[in-house]
C-alpha positions in Angstrom: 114.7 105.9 66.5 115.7 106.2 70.4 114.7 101.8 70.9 115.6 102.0 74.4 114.7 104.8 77.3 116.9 105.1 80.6 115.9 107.5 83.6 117.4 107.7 87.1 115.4 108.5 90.3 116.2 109.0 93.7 113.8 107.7 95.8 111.8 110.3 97.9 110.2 109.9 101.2 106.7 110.1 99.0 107.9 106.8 96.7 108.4 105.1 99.4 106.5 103.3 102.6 106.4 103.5 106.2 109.7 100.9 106.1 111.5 103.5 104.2 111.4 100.6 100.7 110.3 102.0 97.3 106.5 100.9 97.3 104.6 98.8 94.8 102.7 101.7 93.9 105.8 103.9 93.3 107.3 101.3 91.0 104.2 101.3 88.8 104.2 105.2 88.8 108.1 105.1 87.6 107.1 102.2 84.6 104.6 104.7 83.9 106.0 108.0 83.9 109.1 105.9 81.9 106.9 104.6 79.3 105.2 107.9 78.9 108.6 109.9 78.5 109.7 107.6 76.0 106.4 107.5 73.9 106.8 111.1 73.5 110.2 110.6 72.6 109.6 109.0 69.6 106.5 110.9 68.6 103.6 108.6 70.3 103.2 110.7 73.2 100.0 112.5 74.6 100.0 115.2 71.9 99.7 112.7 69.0 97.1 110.3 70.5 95.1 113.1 71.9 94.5 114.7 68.2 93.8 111.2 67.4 90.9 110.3 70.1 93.0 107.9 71.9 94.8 106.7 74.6 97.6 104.6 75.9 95.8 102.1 78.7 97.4 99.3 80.8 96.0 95.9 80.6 98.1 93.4 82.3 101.9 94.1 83.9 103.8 91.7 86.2 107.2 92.8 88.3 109.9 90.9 90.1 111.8 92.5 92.6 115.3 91.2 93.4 115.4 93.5 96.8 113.3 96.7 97.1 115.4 100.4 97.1 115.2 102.1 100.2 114.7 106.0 100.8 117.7 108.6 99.0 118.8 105.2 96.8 119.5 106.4 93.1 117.3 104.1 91.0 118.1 103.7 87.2 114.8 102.6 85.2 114.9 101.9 81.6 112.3 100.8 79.5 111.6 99.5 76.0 108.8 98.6 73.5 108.7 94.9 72.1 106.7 93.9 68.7 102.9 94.8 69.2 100.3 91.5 69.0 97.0 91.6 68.3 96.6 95.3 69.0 98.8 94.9 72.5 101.9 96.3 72.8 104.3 94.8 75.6 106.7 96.9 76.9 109.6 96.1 78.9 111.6 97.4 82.4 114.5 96.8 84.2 115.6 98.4 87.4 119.2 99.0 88.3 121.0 100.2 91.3 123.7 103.0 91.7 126.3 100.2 90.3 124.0 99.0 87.6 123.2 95.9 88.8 119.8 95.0 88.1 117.9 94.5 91.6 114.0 94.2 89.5 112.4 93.9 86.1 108.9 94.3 84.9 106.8 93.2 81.9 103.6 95.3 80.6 101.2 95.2 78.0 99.3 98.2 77.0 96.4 98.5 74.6 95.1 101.7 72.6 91.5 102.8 73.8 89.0 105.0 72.0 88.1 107.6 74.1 84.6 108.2 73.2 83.5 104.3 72.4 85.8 103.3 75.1 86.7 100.6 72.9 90.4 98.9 72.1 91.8 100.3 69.1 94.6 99.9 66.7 96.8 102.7 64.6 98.6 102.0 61.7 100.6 105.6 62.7 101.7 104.0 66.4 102.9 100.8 64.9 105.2 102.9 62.2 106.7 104.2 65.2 107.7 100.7 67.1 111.0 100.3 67.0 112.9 97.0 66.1 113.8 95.4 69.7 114.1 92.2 68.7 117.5 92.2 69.7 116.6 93.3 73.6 116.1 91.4 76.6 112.0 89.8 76.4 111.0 90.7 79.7 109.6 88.7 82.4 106.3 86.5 81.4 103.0 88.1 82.0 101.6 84.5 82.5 97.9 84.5 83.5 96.2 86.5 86.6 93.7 84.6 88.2 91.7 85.3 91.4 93.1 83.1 94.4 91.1 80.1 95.8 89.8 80.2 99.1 87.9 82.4 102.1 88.5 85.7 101.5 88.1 89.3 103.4 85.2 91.2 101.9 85.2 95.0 101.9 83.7 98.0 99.9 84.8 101.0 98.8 84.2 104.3 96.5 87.5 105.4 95.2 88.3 108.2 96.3 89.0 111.8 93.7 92.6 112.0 93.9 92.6 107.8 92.9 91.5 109.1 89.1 93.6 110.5 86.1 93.8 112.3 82.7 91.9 109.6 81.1 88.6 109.5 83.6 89.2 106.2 85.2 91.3 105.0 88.2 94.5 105.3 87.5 96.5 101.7 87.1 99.2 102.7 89.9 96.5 103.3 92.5 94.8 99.2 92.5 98.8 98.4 94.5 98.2 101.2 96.9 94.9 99.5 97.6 95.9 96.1 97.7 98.7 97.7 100.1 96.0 98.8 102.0 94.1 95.5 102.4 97.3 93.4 103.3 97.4 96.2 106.1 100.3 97.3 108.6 101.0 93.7 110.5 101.0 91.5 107.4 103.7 94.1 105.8 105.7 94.3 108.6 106.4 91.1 108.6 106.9 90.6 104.6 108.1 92.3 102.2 105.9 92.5 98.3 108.7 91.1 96.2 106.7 90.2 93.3 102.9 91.3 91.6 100.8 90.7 88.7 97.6 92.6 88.0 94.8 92.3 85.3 93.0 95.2 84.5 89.7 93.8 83.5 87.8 96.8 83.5 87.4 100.5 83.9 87.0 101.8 87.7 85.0 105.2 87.0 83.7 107.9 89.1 81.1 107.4 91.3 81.3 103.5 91.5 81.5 101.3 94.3 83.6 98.4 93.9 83.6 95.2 96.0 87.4 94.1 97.4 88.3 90.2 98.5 91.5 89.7 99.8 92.4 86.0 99.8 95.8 85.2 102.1 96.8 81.1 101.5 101.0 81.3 103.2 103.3 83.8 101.7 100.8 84.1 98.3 97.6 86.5 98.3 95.0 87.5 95.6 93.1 90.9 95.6 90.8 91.8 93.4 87.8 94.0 93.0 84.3 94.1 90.8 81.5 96.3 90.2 78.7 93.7 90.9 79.1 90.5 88.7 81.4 92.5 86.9 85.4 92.2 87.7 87.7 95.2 87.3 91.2 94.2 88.7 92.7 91.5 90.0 95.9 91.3 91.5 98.3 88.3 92.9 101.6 88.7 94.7 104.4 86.7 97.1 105.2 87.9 100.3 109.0 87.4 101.6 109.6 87.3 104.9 111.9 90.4 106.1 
C-alpha cells in the first residue's frame, strides 16, 4: 500500500498573488488536489465513496510556511495519512523546494460526511485502507481555532457560484481567498501570510449570506464568518513583515 504520495508543481501565475508568492488559497488547493490523488491511489478516491453516499470533507487544517514559493518555482508536495480518531482522519504535508529542502508543512483533519443526512460518518472499508504511518513525521499541531478578541470589521457577503464544488458547499480553499480579501491590498503589501489555521464549523451553501469580522491585534488577525448565530469558519493567521 503506496503510505506516502509526492507531486511536484510549478507555480503558475494563477497559484500565485499580485506579489508573484504562492497564495494561501493555492496552497490549500495543492493539500487538496494531493490528498485527493492519493486517496484514489489506494482505492478511497471519489469512485468508491460516491457508490457509497459519502464524501471526504475538511474540518480543521493548520500550515506553516518557512518562506512562500514565488512564480515558475518547482514546488515538491507530499502528503500522508496518520491513524484515524474518532471518525477524523489527520493527514499530513510537507513542502519542499527544487533542492528538497522543506520551506512549509501542513496538518489536516478530514471527516467522512453522509451526503443525503449531511451527517459525519465512519466506514469500516476506508479504515482497511489506512496505511501504517506510524513511522512518518506527525505533522504540525492542529491546536485549537478560536475567533480573536477585540473590535472587528463587519461585512456581508453571498458567495459567489464559482466559490462552490462537487459536494454543494463552499469549497474549503475558497474561506483563504476571502480572508485574503478582507486583510486587503495595504495590509499584504506590507506582510506576508506565513502561517494559518481554519475551523470549518459548518457548511456555507448556496444562496446564504454569511456575516464576515475581521479582527487585526499587531502581526496576528482572526476572520471568521456565520450564518446568523450560527458560525461556519473561522480562521487565525501571523503576518511577517516583508
Amino acid at each position: 500500500m503506496e503510505k506516502m504520495y509526492s507531486e511536484q508543481i510549478k507555480l503558475r501565475a494563477p497559484q500565485c498573488d499580485i506579489h508573484g508568492q504562492w497564495r494561501p488559497g493555492a496552497i490549500m488547493e495543492a493539500m487538496q488536489e494531493t490528498a485527493t490523488t492519493h486517496c484514489e491511489r489506494v482505492g478511497m478516491g471519489r469512485d468508491m465513496t460516491d457508490a457509497m453516499g459519502i464524501v471526504w470533507v475538511l474540518t480543521r487544517a493548520r500550515v506553516s510556511m518557512r518562506r512562500l514559493p514565488k512564480a515558475g518555482e518547482t514546488v515538491t508536495v507530499q502528503t500522508w495519512p496518520q491513524t484515524p480518531k474518532h471518525m477524523f482522519y489527520p493527514r499530513i504535508n510537507a513542502f519542499l523546494d527544487a533542492d528538497g529542502g522543506e520551506i512549509g508543512s501542513a496538518t489536516s483533519l478530514w471527516v467522512l460526511m453522509d451526503i443525503h443526512t449531511r451527517h459525519i460518518v465512519n466506514s469500516d472499508a476506508i479504515l482497511a485502507r489506512i496505511p501504517d504511518n506510524s513511522d512518518l513525521p506527525a505533522g504540525i499541531p492542529l491546536g485549537a481555532v478560536r475567533p480573536l478578541a477585540g473590535e472587528a470589521a463587519v461585512a456581508e457577503m453571498l458567495p459567489p457560484y464559482a466559490d462552490f464544488d462537487l459536494n454543494g458547499h463552499v469549497n474549503n480553499t475558497k474561506y483563504m481567498d476571502w480572508a485574503c480579501n478582507a486583510l486587503g491590498h495595504e495590509a499584504l503589501a506590507q506582510n506576508q501570510l506565513m502561517s494559518f489555521a481554519i475551523n470549518y464549523d459548518a457548511e456555507v451553501l448556496p444562496g446564504v449570506a454569511v456575516r464576515t469580522e475581521l479582527t487585526r491585534d499587531g502581526d496576528r488577525f482572526g476572520f471568521c464568518g456565520y450564518e446568523g448565530s450560527k458560525r461556519c469558519f473561522c480562521v487565525v493567521g501571523t503576518l511577517q513583515r516583508r
